[in-house]
LOZA-973319 format. One record per residue (C-alpha): residue number from 1; residue in three letters; x, y, z. Coordinates in steps of 0.1 Angstrom, whole numbers, plus 5000, padded with zeros to 4 digits. Example, Ala and Ser with C-alpha at 12.3 -4.5 7.8 and 13.67 -1.06 7.14 Angstrom:
2
@kelo=1; vonu=ALA; x=5123; y=4955; z=5078
@kelo=2; vonu=SER; x=5137; y=4989; z=5071
end
This chain:
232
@kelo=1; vonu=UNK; x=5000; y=5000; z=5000
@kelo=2; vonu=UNK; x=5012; y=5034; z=4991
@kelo=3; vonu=UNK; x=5022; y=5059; z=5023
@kelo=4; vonu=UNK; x=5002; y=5089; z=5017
@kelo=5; vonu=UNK; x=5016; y=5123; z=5015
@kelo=6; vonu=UNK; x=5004; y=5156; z=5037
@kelo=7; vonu=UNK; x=5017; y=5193; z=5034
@kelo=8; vonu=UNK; x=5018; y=5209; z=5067
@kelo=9; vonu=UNK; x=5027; y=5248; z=5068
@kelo=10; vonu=UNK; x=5039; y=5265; z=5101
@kelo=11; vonu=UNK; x=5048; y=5232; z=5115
@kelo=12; vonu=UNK; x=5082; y=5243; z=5137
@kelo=13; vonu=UNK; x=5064; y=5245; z=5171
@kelo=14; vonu=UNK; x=5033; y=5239; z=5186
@kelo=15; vonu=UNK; x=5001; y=5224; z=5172
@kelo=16; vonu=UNK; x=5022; y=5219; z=5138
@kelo=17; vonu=UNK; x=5048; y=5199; z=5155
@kelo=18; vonu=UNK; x=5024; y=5181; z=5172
@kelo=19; vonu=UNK; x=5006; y=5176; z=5133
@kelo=20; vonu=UNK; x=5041; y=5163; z=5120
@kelo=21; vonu=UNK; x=5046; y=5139; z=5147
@kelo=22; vonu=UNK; x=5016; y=5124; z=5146
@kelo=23; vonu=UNK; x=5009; y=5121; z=5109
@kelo=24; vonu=UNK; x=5049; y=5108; z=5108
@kelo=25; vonu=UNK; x=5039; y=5084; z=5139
@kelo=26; vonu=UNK; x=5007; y=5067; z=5116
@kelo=27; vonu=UNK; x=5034; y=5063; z=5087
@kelo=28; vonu=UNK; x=5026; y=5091; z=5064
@kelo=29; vonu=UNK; x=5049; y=5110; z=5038
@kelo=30; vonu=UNK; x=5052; y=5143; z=5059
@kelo=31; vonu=UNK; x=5062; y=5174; z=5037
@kelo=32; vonu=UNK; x=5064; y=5201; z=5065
@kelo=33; vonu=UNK; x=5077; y=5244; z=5060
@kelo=34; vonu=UNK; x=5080; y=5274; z=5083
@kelo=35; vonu=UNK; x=5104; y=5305; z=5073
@kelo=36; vonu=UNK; x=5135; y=5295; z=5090
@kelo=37; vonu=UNK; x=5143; y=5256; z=5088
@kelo=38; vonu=UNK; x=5176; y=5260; z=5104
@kelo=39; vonu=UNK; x=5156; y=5270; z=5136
@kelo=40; vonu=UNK; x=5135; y=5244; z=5136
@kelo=41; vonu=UNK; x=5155; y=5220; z=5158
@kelo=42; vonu=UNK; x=5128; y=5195; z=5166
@kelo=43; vonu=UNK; x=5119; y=5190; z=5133
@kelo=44; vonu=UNK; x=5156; y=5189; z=5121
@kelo=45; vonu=UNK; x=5159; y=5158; z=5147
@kelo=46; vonu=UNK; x=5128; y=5142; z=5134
@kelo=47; vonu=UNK; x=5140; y=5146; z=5098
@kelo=48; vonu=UNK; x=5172; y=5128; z=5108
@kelo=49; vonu=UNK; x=5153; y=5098; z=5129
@kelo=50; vonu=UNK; x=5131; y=5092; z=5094
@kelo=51; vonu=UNK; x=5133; y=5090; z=5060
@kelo=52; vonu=UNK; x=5095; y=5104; z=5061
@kelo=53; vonu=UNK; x=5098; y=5134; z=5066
@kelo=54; vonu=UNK; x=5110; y=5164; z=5042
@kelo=55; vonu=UNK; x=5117; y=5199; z=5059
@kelo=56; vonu=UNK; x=5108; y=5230; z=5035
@kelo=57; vonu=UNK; x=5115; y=5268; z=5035
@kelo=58; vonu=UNK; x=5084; y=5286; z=5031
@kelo=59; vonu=UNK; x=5075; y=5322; z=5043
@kelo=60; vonu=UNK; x=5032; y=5317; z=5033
@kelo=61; vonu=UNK; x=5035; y=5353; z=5030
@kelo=62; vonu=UNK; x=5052; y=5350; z=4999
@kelo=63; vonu=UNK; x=5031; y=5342; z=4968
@kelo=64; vonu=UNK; x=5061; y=5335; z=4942
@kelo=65; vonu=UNK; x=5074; y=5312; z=4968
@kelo=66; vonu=UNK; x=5044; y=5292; z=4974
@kelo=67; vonu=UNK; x=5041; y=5287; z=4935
@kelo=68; vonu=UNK; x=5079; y=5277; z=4934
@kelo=69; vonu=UNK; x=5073; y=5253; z=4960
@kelo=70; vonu=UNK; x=5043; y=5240; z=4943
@kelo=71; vonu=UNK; x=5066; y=5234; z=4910
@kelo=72; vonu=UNK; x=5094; y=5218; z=4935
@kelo=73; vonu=UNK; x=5066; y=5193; z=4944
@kelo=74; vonu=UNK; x=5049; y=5191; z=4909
@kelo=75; vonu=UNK; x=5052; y=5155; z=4907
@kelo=76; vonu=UNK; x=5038; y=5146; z=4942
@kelo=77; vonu=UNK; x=5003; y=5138; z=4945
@kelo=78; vonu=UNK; x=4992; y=5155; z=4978
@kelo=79; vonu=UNK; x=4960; y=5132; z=5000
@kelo=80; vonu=UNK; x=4962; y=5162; z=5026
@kelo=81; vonu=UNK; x=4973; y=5201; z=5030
@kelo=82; vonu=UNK; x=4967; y=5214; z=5065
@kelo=83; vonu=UNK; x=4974; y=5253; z=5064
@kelo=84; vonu=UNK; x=4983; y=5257; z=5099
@kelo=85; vonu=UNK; x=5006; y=5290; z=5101
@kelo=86; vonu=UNK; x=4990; y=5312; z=5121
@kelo=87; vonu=UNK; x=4999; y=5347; z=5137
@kelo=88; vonu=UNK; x=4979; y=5365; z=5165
@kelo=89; vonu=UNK; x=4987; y=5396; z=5161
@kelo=90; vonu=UNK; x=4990; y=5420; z=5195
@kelo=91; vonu=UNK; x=4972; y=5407; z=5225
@kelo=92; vonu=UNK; x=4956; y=5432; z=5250
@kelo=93; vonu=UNK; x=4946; y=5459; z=5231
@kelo=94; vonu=UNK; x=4909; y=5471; z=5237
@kelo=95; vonu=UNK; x=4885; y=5492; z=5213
@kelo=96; vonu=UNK; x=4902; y=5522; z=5201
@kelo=97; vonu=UNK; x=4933; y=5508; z=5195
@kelo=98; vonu=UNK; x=4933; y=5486; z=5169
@kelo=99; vonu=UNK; x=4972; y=5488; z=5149
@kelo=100; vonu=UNK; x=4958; y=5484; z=5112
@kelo=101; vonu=UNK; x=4996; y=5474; z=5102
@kelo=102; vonu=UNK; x=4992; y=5447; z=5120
@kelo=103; vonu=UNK; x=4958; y=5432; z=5115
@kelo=104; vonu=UNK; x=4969; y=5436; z=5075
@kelo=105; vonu=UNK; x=4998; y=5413; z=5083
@kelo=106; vonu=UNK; x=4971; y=5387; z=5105
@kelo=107; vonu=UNK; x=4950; y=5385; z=5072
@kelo=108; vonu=UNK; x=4984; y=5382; z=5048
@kelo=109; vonu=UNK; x=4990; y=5353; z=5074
@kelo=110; vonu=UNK; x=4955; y=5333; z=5090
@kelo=111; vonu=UNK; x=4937; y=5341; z=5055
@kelo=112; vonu=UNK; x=4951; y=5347; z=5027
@kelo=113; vonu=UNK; x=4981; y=5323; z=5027
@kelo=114; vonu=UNK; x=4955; y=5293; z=5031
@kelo=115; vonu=UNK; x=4940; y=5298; z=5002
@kelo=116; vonu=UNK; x=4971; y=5310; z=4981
@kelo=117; vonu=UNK; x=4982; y=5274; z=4991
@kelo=118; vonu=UNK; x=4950; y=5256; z=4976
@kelo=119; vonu=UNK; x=4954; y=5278; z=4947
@kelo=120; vonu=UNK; x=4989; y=5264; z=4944
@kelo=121; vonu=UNK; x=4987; y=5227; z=4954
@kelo=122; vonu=UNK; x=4952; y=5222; z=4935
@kelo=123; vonu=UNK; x=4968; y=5201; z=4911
@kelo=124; vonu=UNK; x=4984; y=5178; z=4936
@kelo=125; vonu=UNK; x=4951; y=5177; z=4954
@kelo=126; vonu=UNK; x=4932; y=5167; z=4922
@kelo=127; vonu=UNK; x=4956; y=5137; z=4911
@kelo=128; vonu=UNK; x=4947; y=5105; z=4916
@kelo=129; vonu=UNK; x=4926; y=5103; z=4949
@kelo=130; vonu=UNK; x=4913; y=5139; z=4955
@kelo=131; vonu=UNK; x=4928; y=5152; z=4986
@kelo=132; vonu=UNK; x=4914; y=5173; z=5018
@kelo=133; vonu=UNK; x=4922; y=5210; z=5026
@kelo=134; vonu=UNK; x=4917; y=5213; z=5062
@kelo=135; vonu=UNK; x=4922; y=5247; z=5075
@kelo=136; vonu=UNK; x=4932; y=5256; z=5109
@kelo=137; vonu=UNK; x=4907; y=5285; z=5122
@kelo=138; vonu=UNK; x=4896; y=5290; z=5157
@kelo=139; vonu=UNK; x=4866; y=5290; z=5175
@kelo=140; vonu=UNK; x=4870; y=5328; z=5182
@kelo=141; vonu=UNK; x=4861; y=5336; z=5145
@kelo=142; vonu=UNK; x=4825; y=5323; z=5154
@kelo=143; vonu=UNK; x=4802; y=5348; z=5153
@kelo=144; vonu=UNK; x=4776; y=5328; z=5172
@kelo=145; vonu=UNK; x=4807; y=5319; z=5198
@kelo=146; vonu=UNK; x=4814; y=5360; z=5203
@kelo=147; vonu=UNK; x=4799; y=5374; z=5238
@kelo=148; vonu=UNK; x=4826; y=5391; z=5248
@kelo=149; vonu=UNK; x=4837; y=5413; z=5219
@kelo=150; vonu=UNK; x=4871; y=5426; z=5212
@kelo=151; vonu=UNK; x=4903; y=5401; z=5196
@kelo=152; vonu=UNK; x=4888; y=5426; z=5164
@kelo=153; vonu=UNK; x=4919; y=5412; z=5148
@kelo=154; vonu=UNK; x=4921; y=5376; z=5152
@kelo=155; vonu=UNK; x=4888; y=5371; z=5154
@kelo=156; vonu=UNK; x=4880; y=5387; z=5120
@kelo=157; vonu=UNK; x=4908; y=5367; z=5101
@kelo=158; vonu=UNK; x=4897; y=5332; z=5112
@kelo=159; vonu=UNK; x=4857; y=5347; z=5104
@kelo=160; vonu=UNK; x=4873; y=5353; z=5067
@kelo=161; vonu=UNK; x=4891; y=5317; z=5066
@kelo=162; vonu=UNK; x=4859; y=5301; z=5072
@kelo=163; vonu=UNK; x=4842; y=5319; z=5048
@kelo=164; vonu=UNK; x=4878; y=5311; z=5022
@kelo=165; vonu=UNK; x=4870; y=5273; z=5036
@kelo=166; vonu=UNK; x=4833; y=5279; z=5028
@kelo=167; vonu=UNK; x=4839; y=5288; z=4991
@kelo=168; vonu=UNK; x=4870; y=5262; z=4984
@kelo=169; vonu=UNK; x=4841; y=5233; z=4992
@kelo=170; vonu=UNK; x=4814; y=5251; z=4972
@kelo=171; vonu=UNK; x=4843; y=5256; z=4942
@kelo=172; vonu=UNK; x=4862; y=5223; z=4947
@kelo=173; vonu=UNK; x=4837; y=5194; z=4960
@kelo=174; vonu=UNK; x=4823; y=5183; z=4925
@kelo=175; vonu=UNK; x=4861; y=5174; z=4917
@kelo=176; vonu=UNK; x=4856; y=5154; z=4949
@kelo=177; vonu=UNK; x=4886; y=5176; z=4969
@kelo=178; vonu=UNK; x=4869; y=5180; z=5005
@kelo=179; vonu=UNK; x=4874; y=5214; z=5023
@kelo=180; vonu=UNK; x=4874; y=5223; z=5062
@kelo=181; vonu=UNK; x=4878; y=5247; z=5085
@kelo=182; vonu=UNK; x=4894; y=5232; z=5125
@kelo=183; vonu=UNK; x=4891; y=5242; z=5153
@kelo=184; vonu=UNK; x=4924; y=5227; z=5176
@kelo=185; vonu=UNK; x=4910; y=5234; z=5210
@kelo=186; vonu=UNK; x=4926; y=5257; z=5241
@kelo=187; vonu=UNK; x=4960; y=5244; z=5238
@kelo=188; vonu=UNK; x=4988; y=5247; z=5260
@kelo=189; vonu=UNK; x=5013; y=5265; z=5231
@kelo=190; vonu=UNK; x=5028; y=5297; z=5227
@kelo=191; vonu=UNK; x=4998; y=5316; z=5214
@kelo=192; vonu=UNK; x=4978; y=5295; z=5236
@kelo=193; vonu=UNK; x=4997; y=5300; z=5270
@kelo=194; vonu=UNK; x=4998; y=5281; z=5300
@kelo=195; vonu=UNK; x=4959; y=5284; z=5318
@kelo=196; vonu=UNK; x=4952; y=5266; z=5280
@kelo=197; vonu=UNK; x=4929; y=5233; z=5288
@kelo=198; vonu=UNK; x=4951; y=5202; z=5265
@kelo=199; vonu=UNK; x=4981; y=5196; z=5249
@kelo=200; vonu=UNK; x=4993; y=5198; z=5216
@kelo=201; vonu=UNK; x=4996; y=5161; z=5212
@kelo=202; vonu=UNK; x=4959; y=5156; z=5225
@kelo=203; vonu=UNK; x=4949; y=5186; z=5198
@kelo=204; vonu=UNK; x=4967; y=5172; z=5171
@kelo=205; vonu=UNK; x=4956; y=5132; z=5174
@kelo=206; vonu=UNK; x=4919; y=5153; z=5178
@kelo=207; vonu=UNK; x=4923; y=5168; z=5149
@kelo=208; vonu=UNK; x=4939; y=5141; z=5127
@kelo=209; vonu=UNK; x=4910; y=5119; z=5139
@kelo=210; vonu=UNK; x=4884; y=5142; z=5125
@kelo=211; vonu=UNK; x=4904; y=5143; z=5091
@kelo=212; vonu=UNK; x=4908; y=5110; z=5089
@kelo=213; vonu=UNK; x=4869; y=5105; z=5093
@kelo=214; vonu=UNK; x=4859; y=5131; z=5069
@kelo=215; vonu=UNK; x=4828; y=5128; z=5044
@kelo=216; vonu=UNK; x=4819; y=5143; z=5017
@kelo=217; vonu=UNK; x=4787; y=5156; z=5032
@kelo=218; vonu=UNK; x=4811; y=5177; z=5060
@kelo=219; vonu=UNK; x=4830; y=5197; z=5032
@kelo=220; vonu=UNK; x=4823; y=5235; z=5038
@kelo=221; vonu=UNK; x=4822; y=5227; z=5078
@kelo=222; vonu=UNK; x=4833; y=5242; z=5110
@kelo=223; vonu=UNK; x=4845; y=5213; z=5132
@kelo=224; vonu=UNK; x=4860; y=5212; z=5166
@kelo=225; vonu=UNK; x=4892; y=5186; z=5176
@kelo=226; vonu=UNK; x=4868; y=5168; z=5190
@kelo=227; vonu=UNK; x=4846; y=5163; z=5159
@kelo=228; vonu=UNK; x=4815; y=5184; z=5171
@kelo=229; vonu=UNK; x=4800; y=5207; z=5144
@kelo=230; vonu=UNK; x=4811; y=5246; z=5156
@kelo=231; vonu=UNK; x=4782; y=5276; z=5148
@kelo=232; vonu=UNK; x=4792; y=5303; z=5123
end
């Protein structure tokens, strides 16, 4: 049987280490970026256990780079591409001060990238077996989930992914290419911080369970690590 192959972006830390280990751990093909490889010592000690695992340069800001990459990797058929890169953006600030510099560079980052990336990889999603996009948003882009205001940044740039994800399955599903957007939980990372409820390991196995147990039927949908359906 063929190992399958999976793109994972932002994967030196966190919820996208957590990604490559377990997708490496079920015996995957793990093709893996973030911006500065020679940084990424974890990975860099994975890549040396396995022969599974491939270690990119990619800054998802950068459009001619994501299409270079995409002609790098022309002849690999992709089953998966989780955009995971993520940036917060400042934490803190209140109404009335909202830096506008920054919450452009949140959107270059949480929505743009993601779908620059399907735009890139479609053809290595299409081959063969049509492959998933699943797209890491958060719960905080809900607008049902929203009582208590403010995050104007964050939250608006994983509201905008969703509706990217929303549009990918509508555009993409009658080629049979299933589209998602994932919510990874409260987890105990860097952006999360350390009052966050599981781990990344918990997260990722969460959210690599609902992948693995995708229909067709769920494409457009906002899912939790757990697998329960998320309100817009």
């Amino acid at each position: 049987m063929m190992k399958k192959n999976v793109l994972i972006t932002g994967a030196n830390r966190g919820v996208g280490l957590a990604l490559v280990n377990a997708y490496l751990d079920a015996g995957w093909n793990v093709y893996t970026c973030c911006r500065h490889p020679e940084k990424a010592l974890e990975l860099q000690q994975r890549q040396n256990e396995t022969e599974t695992l491939t270690l990119l340069e990619l800054d998802v800001t950068n459009h001619q780079a994501i299409a270079a990459l995409s002609k790098q990797m022309a002849g690999i058929t992709l089953d998966l591409l989780i955009n995971n890169a993520g940036y917060y953006g400042p934490k803190g600030y209140g109404f009335g001060n909202t830096d506008a510099d920054e919450w452009r560079k949140v959107f270059e980052i949480n929505t743009i990238a993601p779908l620059k990336l399907a735009e890139a990889f479609y053809p290595q999603l299409k081959a063969e077996n049509p492959g998933i996009i699943a797209c890491i948003s958060s719960k905080v882009g809900s607008m049902t989930e929203n009582t208590s205001g403010g995050g104007y940044i964050y939250r608006s740039s994983k509201a905008a992914l969703n509706s990217v994800v929303k549009s990918l399955s509508n555009d993409l599903l009658a080629e049979g290419i299933i589209s998602v957007a994932l919510h990874p939980g409260w987890v105990q990372t860097e952006m999360g911080g350390p009052n966050a409820k599981i781990s990344a390991p918990k997260s990722a196995q969460g959210v690599k369970t609902v992948i693995d147990n995708l229909t067709t039927e769920q494409s457009g949908g906002f899912y939790n690590y757990d697998g329960s359906v998320i309100l817009w």
